[in-house]
ZAZAFI-123928 format. One record per residue (C-alpha): x, y, z; residue number from 0. Coordinates in nm, 2 decimals, always signed. Layout:
<node x="X" y="Y" z="Z" k="NUM"/>
...
This chain:
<node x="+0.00" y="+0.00" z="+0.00" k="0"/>
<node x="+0.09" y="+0.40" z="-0.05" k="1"/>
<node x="+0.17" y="+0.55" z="+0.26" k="2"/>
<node x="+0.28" y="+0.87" z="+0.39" k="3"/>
<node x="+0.60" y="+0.84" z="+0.56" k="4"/>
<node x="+0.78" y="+1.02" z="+0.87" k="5"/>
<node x="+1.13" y="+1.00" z="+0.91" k="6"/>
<node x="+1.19" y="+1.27" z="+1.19" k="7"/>
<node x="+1.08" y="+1.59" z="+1.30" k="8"/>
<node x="+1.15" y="+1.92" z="+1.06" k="9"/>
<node x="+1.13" y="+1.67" z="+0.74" k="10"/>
<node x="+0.88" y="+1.63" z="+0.46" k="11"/>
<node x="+0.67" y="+1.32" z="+0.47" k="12"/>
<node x="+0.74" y="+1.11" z="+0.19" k="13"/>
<node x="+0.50" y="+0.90" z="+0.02" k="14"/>
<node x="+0.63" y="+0.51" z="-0.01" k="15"/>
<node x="+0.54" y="+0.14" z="-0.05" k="16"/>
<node x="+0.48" y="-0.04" z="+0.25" k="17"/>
<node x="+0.38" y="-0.35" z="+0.35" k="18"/>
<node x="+0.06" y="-0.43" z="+0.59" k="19"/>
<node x="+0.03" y="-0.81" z="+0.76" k="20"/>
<node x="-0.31" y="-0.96" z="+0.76" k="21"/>
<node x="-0.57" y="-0.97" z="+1.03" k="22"/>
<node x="-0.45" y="-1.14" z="+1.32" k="23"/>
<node x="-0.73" y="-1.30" z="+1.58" k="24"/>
<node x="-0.85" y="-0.94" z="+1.73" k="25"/>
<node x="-0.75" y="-0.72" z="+1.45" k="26"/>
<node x="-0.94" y="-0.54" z="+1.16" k="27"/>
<node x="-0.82" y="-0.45" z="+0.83" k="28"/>
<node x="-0.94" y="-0.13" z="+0.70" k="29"/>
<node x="-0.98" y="+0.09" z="+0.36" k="30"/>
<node x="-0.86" y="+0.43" z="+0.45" k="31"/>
<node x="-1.18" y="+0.65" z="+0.31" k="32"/>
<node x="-1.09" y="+0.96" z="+0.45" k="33"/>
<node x="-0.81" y="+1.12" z="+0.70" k="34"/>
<node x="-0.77" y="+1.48" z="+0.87" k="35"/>
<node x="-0.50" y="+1.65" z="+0.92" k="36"/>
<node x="-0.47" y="+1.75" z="+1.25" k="37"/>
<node x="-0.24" y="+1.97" z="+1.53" k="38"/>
<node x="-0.15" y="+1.66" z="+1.70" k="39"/>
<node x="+0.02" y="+1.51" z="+1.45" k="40"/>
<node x="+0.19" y="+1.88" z="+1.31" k="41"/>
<node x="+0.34" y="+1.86" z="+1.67" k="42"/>
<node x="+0.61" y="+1.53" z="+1.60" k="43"/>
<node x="+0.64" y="+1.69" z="+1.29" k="44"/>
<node x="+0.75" y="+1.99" z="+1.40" k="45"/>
<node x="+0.98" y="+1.86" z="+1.69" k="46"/>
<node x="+0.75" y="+1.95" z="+1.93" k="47"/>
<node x="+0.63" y="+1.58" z="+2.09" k="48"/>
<node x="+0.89" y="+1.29" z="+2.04" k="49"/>
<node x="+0.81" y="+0.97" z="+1.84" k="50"/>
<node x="+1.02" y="+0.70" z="+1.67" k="51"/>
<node x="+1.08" y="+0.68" z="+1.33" k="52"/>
<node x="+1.04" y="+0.56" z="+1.07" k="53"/>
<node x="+0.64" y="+0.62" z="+1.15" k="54"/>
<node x="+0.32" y="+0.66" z="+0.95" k="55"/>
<node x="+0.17" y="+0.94" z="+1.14" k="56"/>
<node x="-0.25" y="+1.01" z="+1.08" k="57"/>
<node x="-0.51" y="+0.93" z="+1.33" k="58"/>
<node x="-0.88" y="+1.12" z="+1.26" k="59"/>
<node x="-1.01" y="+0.90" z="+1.00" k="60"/>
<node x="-1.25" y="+0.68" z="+0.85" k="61"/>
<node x="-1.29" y="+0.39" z="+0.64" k="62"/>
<node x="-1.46" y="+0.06" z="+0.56" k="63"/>
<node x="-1.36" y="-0.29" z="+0.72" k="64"/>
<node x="-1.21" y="-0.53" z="+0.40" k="65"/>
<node x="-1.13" y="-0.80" z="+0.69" k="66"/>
<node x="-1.16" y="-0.95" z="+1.04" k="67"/>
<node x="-0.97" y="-1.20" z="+1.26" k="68"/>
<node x="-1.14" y="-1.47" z="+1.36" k="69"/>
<node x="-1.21" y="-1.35" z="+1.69" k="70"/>
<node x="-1.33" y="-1.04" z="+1.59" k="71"/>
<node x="-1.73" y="-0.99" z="+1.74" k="72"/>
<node x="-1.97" y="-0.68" z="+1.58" k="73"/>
<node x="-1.76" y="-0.60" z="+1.27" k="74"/>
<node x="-1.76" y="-0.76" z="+0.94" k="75"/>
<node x="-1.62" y="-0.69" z="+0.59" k="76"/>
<node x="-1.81" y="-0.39" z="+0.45" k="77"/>
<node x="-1.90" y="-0.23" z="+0.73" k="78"/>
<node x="-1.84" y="+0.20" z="+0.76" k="79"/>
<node x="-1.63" y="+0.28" z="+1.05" k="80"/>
<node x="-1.46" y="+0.56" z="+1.20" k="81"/>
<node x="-1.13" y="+0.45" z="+1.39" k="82"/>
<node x="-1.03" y="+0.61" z="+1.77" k="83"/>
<node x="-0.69" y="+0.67" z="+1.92" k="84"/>
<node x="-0.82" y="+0.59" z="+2.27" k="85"/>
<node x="-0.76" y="+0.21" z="+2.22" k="86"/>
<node x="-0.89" y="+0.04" z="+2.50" k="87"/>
<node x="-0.88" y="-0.34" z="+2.70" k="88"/>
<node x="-1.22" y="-0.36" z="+2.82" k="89"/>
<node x="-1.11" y="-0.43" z="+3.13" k="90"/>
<node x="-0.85" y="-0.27" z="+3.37" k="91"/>
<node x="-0.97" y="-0.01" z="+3.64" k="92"/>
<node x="-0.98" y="+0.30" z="+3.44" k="93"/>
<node x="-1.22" y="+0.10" z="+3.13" k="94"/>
<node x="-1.43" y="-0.07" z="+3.40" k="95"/>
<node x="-1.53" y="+0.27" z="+3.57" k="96"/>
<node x="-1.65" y="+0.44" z="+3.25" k="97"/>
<node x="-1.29" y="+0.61" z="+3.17" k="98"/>
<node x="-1.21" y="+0.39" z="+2.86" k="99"/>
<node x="-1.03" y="+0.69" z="+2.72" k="100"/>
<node x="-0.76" y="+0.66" z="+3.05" k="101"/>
<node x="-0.68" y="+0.32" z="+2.99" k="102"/>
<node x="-0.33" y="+0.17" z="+3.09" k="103"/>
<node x="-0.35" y="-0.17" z="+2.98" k="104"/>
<node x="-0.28" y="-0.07" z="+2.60" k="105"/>
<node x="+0.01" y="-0.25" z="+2.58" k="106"/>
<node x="-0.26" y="-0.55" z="+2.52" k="107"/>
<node x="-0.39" y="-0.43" z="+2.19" k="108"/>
<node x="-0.06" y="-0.43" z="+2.03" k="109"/>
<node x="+0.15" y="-0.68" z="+1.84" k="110"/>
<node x="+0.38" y="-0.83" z="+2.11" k="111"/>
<node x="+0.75" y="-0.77" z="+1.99" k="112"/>
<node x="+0.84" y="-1.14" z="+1.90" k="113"/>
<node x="+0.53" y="-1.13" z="+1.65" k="114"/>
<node x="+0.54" y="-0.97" z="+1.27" k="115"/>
<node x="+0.50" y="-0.63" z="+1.30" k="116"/>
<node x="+0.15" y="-0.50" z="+1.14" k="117"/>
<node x="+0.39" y="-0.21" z="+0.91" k="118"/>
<node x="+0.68" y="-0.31" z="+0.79" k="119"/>
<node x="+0.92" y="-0.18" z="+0.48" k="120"/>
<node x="+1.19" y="-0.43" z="+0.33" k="121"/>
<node x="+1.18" y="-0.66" z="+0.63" k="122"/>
<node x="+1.22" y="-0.35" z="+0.88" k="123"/>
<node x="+0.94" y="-0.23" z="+1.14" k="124"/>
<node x="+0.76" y="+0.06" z="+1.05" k="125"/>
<node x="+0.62" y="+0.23" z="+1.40" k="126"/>
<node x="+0.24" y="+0.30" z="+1.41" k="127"/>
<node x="+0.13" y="+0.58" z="+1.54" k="128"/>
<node x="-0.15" y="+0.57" z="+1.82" k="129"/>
<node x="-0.20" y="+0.24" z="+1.75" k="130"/>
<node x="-0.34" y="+0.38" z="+1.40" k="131"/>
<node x="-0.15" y="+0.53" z="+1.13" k="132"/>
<node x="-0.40" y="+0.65" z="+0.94" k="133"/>
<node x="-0.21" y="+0.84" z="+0.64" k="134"/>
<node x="-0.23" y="+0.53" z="+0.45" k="135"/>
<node x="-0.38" y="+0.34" z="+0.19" k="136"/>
<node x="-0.51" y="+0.13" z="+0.45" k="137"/>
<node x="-0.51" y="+0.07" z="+0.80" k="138"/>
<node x="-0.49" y="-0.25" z="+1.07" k="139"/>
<node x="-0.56" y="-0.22" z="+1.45" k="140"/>
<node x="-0.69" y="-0.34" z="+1.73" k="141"/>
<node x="-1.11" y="-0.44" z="+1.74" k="142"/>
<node x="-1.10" y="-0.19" z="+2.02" k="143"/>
<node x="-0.96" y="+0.12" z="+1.79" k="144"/>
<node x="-1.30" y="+0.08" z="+1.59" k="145"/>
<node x="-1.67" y="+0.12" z="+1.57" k="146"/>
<node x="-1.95" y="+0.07" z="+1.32" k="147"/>
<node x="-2.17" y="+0.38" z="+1.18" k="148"/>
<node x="-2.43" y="+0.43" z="+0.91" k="149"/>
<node x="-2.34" y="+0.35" z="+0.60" k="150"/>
<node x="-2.54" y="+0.72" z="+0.50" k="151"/>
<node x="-2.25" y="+0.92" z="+0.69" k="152"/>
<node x="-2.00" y="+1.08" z="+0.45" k="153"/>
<node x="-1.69" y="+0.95" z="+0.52" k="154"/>
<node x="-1.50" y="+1.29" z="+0.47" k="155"/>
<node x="-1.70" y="+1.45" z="+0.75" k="156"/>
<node x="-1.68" y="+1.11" z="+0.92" k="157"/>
<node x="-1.35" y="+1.12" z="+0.95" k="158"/>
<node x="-1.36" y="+1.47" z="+1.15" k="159"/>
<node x="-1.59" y="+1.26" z="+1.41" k="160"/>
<node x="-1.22" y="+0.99" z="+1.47" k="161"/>
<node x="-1.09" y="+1.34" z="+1.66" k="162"/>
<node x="-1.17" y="+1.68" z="+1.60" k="163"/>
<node x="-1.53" y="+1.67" z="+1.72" k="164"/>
<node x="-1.46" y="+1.36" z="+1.96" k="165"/>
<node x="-1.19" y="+1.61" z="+2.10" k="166"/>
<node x="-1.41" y="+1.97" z="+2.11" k="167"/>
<node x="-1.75" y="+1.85" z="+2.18" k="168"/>
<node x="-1.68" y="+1.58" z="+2.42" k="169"/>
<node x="-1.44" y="+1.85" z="+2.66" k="170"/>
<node x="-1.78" y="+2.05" z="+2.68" k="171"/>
<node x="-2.01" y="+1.75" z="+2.73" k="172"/>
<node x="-1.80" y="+1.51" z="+2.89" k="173"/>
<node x="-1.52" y="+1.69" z="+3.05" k="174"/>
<node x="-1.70" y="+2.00" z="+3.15" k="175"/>
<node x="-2.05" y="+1.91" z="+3.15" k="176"/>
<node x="-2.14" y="+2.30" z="+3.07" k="177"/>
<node x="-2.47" y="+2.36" z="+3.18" k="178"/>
<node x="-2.79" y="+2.47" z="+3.03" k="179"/>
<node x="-2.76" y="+2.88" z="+3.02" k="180"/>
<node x="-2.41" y="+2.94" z="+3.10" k="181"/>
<node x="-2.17" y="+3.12" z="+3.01" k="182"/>
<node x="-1.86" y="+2.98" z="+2.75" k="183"/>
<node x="-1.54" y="+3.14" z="+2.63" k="184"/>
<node x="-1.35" y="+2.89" z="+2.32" k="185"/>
<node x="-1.00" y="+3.01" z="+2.26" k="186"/>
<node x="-0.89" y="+2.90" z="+1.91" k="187"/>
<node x="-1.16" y="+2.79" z="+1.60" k="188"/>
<node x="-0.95" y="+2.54" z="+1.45" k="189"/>
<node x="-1.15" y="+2.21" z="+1.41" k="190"/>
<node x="-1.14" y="+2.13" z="+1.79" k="191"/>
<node x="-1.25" y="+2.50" z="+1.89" k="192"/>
<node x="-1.51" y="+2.53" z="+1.65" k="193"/>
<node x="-1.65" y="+2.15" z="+1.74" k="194"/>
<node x="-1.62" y="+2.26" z="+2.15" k="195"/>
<node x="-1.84" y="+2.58" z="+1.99" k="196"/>
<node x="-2.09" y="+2.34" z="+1.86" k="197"/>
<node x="-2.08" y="+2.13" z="+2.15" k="198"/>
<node x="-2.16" y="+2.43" z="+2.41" k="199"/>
<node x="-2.46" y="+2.52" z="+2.16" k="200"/>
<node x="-2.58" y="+2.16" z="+2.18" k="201"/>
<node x="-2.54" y="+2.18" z="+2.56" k="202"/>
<node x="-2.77" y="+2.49" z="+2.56" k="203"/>
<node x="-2.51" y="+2.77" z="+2.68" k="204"/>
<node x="-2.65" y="+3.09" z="+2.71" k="205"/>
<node x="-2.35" y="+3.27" z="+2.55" k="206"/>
<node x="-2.05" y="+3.15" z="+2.37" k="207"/>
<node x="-1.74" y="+3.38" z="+2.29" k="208"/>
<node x="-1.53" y="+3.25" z="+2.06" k="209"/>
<node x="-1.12" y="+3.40" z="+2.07" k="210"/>
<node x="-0.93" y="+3.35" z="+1.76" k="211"/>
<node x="-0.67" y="+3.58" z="+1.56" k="212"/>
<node x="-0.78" y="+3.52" z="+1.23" k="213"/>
<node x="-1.15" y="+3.73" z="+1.11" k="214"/>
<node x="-1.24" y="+3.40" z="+0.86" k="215"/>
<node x="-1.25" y="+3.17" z="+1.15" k="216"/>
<node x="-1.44" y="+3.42" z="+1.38" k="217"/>
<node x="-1.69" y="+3.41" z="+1.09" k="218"/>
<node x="-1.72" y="+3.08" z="+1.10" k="219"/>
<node x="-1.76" y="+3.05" z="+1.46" k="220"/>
<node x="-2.04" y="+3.24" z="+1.43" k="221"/>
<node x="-2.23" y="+2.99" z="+1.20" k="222"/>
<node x="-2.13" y="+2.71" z="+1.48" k="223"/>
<node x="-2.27" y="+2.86" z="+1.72" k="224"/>
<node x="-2.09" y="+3.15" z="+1.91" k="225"/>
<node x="-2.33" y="+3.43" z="+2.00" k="226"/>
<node x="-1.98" y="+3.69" z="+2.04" k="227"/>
<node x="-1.67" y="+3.66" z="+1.88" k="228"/>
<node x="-1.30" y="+3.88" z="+1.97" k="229"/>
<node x="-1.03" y="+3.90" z="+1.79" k="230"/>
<node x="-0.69" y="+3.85" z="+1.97" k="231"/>
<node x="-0.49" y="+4.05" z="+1.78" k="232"/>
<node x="-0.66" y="+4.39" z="+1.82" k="233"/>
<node x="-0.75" y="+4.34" z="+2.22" k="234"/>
<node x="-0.63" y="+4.15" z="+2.54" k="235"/>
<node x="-0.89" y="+3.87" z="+2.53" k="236"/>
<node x="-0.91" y="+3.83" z="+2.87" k="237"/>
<node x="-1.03" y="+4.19" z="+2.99" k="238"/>
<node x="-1.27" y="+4.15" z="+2.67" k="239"/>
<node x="-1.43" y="+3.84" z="+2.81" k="240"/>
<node x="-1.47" y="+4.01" z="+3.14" k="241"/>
<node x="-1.63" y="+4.31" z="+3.02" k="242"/>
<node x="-1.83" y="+4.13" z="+2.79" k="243"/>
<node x="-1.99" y="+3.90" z="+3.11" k="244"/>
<node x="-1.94" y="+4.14" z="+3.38" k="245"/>
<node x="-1.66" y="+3.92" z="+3.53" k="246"/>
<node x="-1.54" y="+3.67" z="+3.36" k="247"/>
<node x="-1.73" y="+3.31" z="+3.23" k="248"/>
<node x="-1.80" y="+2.97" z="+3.37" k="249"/>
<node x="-1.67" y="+2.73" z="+3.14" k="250"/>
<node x="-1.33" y="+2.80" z="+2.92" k="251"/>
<node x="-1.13" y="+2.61" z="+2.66" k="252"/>
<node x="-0.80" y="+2.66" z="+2.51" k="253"/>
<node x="-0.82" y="+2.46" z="+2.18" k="254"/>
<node x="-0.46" y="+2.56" z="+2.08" k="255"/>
<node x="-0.22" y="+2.41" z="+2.26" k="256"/>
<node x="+0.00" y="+2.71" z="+2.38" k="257"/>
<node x="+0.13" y="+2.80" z="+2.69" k="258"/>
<node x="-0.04" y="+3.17" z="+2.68" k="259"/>
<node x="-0.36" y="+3.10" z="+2.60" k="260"/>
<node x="-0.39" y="+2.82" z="+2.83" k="261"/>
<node x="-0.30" y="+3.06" z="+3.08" k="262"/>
<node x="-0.58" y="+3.29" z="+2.95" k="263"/>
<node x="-0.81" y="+3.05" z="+2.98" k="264"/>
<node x="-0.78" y="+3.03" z="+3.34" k="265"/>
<node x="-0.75" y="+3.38" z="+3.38" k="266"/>
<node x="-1.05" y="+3.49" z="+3.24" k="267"/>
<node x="-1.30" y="+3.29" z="+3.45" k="268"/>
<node x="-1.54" y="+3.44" z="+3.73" k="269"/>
<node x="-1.51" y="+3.24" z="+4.02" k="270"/>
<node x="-1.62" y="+2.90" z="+4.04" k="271"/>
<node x="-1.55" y="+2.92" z="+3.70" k="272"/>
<node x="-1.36" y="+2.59" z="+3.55" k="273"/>
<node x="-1.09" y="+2.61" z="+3.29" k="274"/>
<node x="-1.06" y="+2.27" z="+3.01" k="275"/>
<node x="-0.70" y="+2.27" z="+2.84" k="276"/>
<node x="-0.80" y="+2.04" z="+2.50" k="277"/>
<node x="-0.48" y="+2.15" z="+2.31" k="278"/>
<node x="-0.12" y="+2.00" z="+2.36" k="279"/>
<node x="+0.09" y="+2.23" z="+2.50" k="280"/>
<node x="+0.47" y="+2.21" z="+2.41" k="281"/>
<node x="+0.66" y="+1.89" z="+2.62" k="282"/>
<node x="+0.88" y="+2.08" z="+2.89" k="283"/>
<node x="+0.65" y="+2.39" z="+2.93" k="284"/>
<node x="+0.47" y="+2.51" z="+3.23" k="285"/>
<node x="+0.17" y="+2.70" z="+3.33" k="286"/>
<node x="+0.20" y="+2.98" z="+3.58" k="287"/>
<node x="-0.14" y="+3.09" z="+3.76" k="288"/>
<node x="-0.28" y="+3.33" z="+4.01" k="289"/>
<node x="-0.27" y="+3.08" z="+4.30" k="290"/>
<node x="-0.51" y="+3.35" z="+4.48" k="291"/>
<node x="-0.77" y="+3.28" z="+4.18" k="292"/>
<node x="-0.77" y="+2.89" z="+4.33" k="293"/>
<node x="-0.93" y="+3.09" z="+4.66" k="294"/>
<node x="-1.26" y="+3.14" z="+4.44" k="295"/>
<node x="-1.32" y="+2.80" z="+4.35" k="296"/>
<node x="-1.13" y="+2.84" z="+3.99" k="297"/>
<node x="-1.00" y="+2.53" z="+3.83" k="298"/>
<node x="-0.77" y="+2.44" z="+3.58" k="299"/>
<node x="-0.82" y="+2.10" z="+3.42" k="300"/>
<node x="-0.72" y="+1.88" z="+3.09" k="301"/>
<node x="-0.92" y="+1.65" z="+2.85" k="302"/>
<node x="-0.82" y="+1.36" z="+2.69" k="303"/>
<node x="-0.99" y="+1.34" z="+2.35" k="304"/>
<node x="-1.29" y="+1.50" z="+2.48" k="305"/>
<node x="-1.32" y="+1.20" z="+2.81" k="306"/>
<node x="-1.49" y="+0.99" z="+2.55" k="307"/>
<node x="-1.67" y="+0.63" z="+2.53" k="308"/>
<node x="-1.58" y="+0.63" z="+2.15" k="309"/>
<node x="-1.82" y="+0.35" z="+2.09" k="310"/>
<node x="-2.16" y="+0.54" z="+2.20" k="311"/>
<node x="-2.02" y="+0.90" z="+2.10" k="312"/>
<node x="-1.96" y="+0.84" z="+1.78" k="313"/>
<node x="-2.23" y="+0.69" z="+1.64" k="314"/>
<node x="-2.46" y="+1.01" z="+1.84" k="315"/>
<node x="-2.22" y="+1.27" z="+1.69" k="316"/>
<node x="-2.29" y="+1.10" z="+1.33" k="317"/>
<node x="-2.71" y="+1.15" z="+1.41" k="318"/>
<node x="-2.61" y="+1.49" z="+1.52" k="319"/>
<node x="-2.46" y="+1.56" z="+1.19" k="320"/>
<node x="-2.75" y="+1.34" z="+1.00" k="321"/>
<node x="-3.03" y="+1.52" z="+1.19" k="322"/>
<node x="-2.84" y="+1.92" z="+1.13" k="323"/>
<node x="-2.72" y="+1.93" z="+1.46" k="324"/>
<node x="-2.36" y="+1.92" z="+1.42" k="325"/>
<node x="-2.23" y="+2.13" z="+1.11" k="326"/>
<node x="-1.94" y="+1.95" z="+0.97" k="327"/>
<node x="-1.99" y="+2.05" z="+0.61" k="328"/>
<node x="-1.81" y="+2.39" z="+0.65" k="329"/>
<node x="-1.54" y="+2.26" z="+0.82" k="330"/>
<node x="-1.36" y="+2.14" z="+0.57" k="331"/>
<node x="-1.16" y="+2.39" z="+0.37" k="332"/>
<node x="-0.98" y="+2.16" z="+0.15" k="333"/>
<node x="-0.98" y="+1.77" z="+0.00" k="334"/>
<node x="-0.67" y="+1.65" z="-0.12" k="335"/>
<node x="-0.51" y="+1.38" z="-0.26" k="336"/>
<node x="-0.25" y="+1.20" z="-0.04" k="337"/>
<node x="+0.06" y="+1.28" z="-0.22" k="338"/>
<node x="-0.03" y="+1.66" z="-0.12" k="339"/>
<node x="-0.03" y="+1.59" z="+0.26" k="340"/>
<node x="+0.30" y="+1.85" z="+0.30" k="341"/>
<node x="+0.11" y="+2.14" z="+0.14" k="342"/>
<node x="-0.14" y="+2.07" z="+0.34" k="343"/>
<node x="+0.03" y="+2.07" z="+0.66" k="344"/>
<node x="+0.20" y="+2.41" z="+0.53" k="345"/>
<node x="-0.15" y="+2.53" z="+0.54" k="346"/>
<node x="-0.21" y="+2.41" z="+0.91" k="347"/>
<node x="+0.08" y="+2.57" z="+0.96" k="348"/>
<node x="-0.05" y="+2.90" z="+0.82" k="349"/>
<node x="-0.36" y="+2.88" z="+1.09" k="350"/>
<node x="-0.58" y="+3.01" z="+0.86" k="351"/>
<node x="-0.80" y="+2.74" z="+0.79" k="352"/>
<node x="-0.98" y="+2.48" z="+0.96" k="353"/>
<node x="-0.97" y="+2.15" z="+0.84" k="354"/>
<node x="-0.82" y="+1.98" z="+0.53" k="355"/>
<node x="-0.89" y="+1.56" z="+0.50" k="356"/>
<node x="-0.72" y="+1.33" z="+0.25" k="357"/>
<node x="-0.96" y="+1.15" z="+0.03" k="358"/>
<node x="-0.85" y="+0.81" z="-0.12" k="359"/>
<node x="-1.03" y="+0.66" z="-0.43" k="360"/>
């Protein structure tokens, strides 16, 4: 199969031959259909997380199953599914008490080292990323990395569900659990921000701001649900959210993964206010706070992939998107072809658009 290679941070991805082993007992074999490209995977390209090479990076995506192992229960060839990075074992303390995304046991949905490896080039492992590596002709993981949606679902907008919306909606509903008239603030409308956006409307917030630097993605926020937007580069957001509410909101979220606006996020809440970090903020950096904010009930908390239970999410965020709810269609600013997966990270880059997926034939 055609597969987009990573070779080390600050280098292009090349597109190679690889090879993919079949289906072993608990494994499924999958078509890649569609793949986003993401911040999380910019960061090990950019040197900003570690991770071995050679790798095939890629982990929002969906596809359709072409086969199972033979102890494989729920999925058969044919079937339309969106794959997940929170591979979980079913049954070690964190999946048994409803915190699948937190499991620890992973090491049990992998290939054990003495086995073939699932990637491989010329005899020579080829690391997967997240258990996925999903900028590739095809894909083959765990049972556990997968579930089954409706066939009706496009897969382009599908493949948005495998992070970006898992990631921004599930922070508000899951991590948060925003409440019905409150008040939201959304730093960065990227495609995490602008799914959190969507998410606090579906929650029922009163009023959701929306922070960004860049006047096409404040429009867009708007049209996902914000009710104000500001733009970072003309004010300090922080005194602007506090003048907007009259102190500050009750529910934040720093969807960019930097050490200033995460900061900003906790500063700009009114007390009892709680603060959701969804981006990845460089390894080695730290966060300095107000420790006198903490005296009025002010928290600062993270979210991994929106605290999800992938398996009942996903298939509501696809009704969402079915029944209007969840306004995917405008998120995308650009399909491409795989062999164009640099320029479109150069694009990323650029932060001025939202979302670009990878369509295969």
């Amino acid at each position: 199969m055609k597969a987009a290679l990573f070779h080390g941070p600050h280098q292009p991805l090349t597109i190679e031959t690889v090879s993919i082993a079949n289906p072993g007992p608990r494994e499924v074999l999958i078509r890649t259909a569609a793949v986003g490209l993401c911040h999380s995977d910019l960061h090990y390209i950019d040197g900003l997380y570690a991770f071995d090479a050679p790798a095939i990076l890629g982990h929002e995506a969906a596809g359709v199953v072409e086969k199972v192992g033979s102890e494989v229960t729920g999925l058969k060839a044919g079937d339309h599914v969106i794959t997940c990075l929170s591979v979980f074992c079913g049954h070690c303390a964190y999946c048994t008490t409803g915190r699948p995304y937190n499991c620890d046991h992973q090491d049990e949905t992998r290939r054990p080292a003495t086995a073939e490896p699932r990637l491989a080039q010329r005899g020579r492992p080829i690391h997967q990323f997240y258990e996925l590596s999903a900028f590739a002709e095809q894909m083959l993981v765990h049972e556990h990395a997968v579930v089954k949606i409706r066939p009706d679902m496009p897969m382009d907008r599908a493949a948005l569900i495998g992070c970006a919306v898992t990631t921004g909606v599930g922070a508000v509903t899951n991590t948060a659990r925003v409440e019905v008239g409150s008040t939201v603030a959304v730093i960065g409308c990227g495609g995490i921000g602008l799914s959190a956006i969507n998410g606090a409307a579906i929650a029922g917030a009163g009023r959701i701001i929306a922070i960004d630097i860049q006047p096409d993605k404040l429009a867009l926020a708007r049209d996902f649900g914000a009710t104000d937007v500001i733009d970072a580069s003309r004010t300090d957001p922080v005194e602007a959210v506090r003048d907007l509410t009259g102190g500050g909101v009750a529910y934040s979220f720093e969807a960019l993964g930097m050490k200033k606006t995460a900061e900003q996020a906790f500063a700009m809440l009114a007390p009892s206010g709680v603060a959701t970090v969804i981006g990845m903020v460089p390894e080695g950096q730290r966060l300095e706070i107000d420790p006198v904010a903490l005296l009025y009930d002010r928290r600062l908390q993270g979210s991994n992939m929106g605290s999800n239970r992938f398996r009942v999410d996903m298939p509501r965020y696809v009704d969402f998107y079915l029944s209007g709810r969840l306004h995917l269609d405008r998120m995308i600013a650009a399909r491409i072809p795989l062999d164009q997966i640099n320029e479109g990270f150069d694009r990323l880059r650029q932060g001025r658009f939202a979302r670009s997926v990878i369509t295969f034939d």
